[in-house]
Z-matrix of the N, CA and C atoms (Angstrom, degrees):
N
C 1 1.434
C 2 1.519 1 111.86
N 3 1.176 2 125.01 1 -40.10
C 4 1.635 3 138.66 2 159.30
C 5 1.327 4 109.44 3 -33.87
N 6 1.324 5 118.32 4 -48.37
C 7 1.266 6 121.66 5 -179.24
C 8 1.804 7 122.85 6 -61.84
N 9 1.364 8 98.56 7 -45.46
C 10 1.532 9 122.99 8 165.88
C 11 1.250 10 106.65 9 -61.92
N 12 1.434 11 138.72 10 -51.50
C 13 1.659 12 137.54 11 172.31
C 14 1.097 13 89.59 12 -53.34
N 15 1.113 14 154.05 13 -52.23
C 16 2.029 15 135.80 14 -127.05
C 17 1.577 16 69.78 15 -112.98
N 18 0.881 17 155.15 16 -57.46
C 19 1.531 18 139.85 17 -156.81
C 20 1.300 19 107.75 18 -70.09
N 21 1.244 20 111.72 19 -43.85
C 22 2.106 21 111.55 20 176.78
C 23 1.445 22 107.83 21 -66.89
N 24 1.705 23 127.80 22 -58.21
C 25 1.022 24 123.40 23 168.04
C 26 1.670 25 119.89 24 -48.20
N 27 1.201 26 131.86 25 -46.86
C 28 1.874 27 117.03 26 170.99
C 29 1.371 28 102.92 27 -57.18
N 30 1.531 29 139.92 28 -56.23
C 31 1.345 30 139.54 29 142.11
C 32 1.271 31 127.94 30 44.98
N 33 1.719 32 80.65 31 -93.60
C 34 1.800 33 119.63 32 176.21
C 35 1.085 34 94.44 33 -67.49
N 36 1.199 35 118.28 34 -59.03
C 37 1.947 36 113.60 35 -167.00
C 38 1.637 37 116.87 36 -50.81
N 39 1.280 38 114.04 37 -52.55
C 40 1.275 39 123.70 38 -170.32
C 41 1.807 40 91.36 39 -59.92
N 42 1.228 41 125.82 40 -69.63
C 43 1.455 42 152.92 41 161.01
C 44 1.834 43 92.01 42 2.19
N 45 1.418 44 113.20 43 -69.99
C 46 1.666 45 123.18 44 -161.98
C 47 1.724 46 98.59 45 -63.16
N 48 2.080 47 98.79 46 -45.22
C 49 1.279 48 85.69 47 177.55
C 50 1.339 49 147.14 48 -39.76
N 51 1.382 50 95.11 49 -51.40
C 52 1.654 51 122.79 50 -170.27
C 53 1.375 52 94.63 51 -68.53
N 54 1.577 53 129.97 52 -54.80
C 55 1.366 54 113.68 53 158.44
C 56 1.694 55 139.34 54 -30.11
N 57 0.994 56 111.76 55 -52.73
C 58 1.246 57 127.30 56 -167.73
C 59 1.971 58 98.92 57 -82.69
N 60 1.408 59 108.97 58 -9.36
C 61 1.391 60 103.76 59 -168.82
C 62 2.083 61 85.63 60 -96.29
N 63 1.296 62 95.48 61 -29.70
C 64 1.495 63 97.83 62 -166.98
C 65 1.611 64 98.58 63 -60.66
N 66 1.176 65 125.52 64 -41.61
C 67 1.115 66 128.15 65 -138.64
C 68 1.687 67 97.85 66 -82.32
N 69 1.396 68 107.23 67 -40.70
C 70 1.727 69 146.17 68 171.96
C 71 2.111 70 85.76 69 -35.99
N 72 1.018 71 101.86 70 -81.52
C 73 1.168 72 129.35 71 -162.82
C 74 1.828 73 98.20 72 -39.79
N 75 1.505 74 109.43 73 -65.34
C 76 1.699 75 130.33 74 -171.13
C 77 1.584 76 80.42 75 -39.48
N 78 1.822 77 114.98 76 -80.44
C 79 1.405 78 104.02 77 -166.91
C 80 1.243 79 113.85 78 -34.88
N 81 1.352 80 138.79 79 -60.68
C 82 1.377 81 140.62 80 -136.67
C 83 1.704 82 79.35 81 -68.35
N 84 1.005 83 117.45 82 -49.97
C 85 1.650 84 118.24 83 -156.17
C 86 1.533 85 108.27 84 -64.31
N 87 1.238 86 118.79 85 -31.91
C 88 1.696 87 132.14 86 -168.82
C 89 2.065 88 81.03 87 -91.84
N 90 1.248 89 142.27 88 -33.19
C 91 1.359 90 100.47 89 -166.47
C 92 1.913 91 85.86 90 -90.63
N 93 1.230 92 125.25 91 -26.46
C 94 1.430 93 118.03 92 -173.99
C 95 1.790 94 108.13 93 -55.57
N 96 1.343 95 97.42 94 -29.11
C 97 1.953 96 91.47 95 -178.29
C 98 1.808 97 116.82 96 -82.10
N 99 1.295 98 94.88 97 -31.34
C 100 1.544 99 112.34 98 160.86
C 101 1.402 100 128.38 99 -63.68
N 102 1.558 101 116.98 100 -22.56
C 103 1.117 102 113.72 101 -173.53
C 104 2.224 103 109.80 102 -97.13
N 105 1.193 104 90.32 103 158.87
C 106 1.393 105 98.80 104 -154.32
C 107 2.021 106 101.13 105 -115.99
N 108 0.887 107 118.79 106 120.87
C 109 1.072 108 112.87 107 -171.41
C 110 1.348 109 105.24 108 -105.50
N 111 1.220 110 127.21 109 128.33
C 112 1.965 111 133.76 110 -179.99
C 113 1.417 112 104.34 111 -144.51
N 114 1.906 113 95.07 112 118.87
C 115 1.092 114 123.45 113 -169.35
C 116 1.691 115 94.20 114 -88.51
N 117 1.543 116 97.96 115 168.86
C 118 1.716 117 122.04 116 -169.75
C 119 1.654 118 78.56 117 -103.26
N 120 1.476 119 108.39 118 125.51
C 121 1.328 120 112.50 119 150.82
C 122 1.717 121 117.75 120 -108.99
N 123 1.202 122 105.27 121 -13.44
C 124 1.961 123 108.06 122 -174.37
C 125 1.396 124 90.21 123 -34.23
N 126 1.396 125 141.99 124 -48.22
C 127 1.575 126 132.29 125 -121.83
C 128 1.885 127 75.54 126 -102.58
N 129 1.014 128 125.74 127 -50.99
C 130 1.598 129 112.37 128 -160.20
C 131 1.733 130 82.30 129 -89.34
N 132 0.795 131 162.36 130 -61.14
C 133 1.290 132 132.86 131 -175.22
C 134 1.873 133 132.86 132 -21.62
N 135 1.527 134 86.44 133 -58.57
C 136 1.701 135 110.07 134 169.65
C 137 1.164 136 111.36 135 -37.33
N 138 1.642 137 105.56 136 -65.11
C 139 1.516 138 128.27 137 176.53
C 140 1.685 139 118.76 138 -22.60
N 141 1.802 140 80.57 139 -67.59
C 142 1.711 141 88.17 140 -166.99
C 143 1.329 142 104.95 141 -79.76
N 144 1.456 143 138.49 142 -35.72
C 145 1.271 144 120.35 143 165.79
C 146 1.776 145 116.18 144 -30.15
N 147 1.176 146 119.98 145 -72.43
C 148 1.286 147 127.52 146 152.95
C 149 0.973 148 113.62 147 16.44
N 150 1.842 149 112.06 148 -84.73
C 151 1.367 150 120.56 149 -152.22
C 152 1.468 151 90.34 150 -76.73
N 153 1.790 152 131.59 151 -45.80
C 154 0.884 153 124.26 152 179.96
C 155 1.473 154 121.09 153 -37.72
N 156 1.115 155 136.19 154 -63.46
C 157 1.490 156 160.03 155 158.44
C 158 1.843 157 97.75 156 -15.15
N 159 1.435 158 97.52 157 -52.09
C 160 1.931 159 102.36 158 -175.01
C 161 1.149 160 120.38 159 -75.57
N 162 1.227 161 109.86 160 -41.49
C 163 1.391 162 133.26 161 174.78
C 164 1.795 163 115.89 162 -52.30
N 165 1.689 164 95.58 163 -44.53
C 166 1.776 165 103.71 164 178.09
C 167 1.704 166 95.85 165 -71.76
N 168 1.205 167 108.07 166 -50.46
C 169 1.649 168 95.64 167 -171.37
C 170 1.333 169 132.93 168 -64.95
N 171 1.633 170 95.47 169 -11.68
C 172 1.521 171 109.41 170 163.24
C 173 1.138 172 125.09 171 -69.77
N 174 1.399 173 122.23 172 -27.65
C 175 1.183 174 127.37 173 -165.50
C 176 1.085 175 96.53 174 -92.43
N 177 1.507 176 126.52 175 -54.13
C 178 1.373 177 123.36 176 -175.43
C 179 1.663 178 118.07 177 -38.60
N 180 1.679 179 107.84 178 -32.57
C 181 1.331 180 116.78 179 -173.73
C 182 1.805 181 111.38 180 -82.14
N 183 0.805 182 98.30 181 -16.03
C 184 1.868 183 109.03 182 177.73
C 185 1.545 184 95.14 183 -81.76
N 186 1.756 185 118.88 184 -62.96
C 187 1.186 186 110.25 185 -174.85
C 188 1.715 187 115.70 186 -31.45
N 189 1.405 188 103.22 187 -75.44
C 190 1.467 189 121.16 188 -176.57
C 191 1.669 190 105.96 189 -65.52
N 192 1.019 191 108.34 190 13.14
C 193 2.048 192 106.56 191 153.44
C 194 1.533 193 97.65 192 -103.93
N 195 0.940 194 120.19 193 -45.15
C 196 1.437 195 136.86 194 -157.66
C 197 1.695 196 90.98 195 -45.42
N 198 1.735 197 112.94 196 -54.21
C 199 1.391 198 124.70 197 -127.14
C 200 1.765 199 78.60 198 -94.52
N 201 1.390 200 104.53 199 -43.64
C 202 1.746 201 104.38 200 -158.69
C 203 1.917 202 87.45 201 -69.16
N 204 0.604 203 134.82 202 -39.82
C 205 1.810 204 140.98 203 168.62
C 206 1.188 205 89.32 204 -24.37
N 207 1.642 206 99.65 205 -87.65
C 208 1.970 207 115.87 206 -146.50
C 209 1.848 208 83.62 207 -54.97
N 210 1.035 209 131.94 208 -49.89
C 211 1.799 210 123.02 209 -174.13
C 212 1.435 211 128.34 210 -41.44
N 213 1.540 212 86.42 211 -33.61
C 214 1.684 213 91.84 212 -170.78
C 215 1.524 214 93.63 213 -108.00
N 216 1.342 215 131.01 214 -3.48
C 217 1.486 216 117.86 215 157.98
C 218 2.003 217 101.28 216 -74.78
N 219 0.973 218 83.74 217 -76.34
C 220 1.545 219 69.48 218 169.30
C 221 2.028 220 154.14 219 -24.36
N 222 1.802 221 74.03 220 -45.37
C 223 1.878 222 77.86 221 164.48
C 224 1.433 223 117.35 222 -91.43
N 225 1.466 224 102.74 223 -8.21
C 226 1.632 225 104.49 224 -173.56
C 227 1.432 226 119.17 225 -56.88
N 228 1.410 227 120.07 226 152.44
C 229 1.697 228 136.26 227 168.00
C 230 0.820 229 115.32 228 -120.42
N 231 1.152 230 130.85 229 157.70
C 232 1.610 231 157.28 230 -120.92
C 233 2.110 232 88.95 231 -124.96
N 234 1.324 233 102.73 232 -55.82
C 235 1.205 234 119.58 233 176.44
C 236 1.750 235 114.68 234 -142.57
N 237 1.319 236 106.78 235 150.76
C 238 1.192 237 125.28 236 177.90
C 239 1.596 238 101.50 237 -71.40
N 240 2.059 239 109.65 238 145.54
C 241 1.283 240 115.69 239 -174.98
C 242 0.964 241 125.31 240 -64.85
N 243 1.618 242 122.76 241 -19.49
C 244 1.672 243 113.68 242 179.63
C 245 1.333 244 108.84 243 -102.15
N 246 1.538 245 121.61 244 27.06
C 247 1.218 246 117.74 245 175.59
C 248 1.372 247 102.49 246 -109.98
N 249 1.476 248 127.82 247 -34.19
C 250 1.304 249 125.37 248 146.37
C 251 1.120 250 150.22 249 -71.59
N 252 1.667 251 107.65 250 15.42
C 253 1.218 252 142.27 251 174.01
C 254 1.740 253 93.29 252 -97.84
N 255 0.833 254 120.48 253 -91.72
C 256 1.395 255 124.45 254 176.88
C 257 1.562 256 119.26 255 -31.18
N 258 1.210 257 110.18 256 -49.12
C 259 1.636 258 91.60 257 168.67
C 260 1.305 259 102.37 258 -63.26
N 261 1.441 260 146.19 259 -60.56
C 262 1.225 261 148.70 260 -161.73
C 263 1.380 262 94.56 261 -25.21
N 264 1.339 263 102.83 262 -79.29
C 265 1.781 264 132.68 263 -173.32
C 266 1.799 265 107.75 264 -25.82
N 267 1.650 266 101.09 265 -46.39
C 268 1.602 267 93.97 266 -174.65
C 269 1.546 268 97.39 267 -98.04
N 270 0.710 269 106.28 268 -10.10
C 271 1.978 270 90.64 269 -179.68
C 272 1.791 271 99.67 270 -73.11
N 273 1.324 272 125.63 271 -48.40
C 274 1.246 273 140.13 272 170.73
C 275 1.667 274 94.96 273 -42.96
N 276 1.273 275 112.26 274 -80.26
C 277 1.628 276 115.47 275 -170.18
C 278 1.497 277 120.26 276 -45.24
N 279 1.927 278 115.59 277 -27.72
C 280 1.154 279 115.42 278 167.07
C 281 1.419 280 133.12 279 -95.60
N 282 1.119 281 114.07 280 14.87
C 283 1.330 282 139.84 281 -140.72
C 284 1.953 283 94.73 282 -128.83
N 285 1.505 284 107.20 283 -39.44
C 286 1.573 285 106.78 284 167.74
C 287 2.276 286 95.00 285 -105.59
N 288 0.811 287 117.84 286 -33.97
C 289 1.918 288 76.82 287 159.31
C 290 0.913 289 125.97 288 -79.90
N 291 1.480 290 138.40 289 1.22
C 292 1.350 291 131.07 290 -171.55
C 293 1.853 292 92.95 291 -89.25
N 294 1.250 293 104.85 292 -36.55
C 295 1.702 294 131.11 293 161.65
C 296 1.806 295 103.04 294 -28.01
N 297 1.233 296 95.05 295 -82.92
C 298 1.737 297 121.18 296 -173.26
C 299 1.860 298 91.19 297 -43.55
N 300 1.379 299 94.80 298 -73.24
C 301 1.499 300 106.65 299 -162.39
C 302 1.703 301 114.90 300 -38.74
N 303 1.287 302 101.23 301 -59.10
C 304 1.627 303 98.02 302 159.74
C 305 1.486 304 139.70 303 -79.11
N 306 1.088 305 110.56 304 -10.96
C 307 1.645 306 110.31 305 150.77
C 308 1.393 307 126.11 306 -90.12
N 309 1.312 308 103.15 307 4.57
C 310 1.685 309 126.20 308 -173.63
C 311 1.973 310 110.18 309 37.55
N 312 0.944 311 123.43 310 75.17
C 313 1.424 312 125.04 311 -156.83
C 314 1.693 313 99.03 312 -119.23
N 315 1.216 314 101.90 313 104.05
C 316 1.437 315 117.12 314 171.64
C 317 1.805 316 150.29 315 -128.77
């Protein structure tokens, strides 16, 4: 029967434990739902201003490539003016001996 007492009594004991661990636990769980967690944003704020800040000046710098681009597509030539001056000049100049030559005019 001793044997049966020491077995009911560890029992009970173990029994209160698991209670008393449960109970351990409920609190932990009621201050974890209560508790409120608030993050630091100053540091990622700073940050992204930052990139924001880089990001505008980047763009600004594409814009004004963008613009000096479309300008110089725009003013661009195919050929320089005294090179189309000069052909002009000899097509004209060959254009009256080829003139002469076949009307033979002398």
């Amino acid at each position: 029967m001793t044997k049966l007492e020491e077995l009911t009594a560890l029992l009970v004991n173990e029994i209160n434990d698991f209670k008393n661990g449960l109970e351990k636990l409920d609190k932990i769980n009621n201050q974890l739902k209560e508790t409120k967690i608030k993050m630091d944003l100053k540091e990622y704020k700073s940050i992204i201003e930052t990139h924001q800040q880089k990001m505008a000046s980047q763009k600004d710098f594409i814009e004004r490539f963008e613009n000096r681009f479309s300008n110089k597509i725009k003013n661009a030539k195919i050929y320089p003016t005294w090179a189309v001056v000069v052909f002009s000049v000899s097509i004209f100049l060959n254009a009256i001996s080829l003139f002469l030559i076949l009307y033979d005019i002398s």
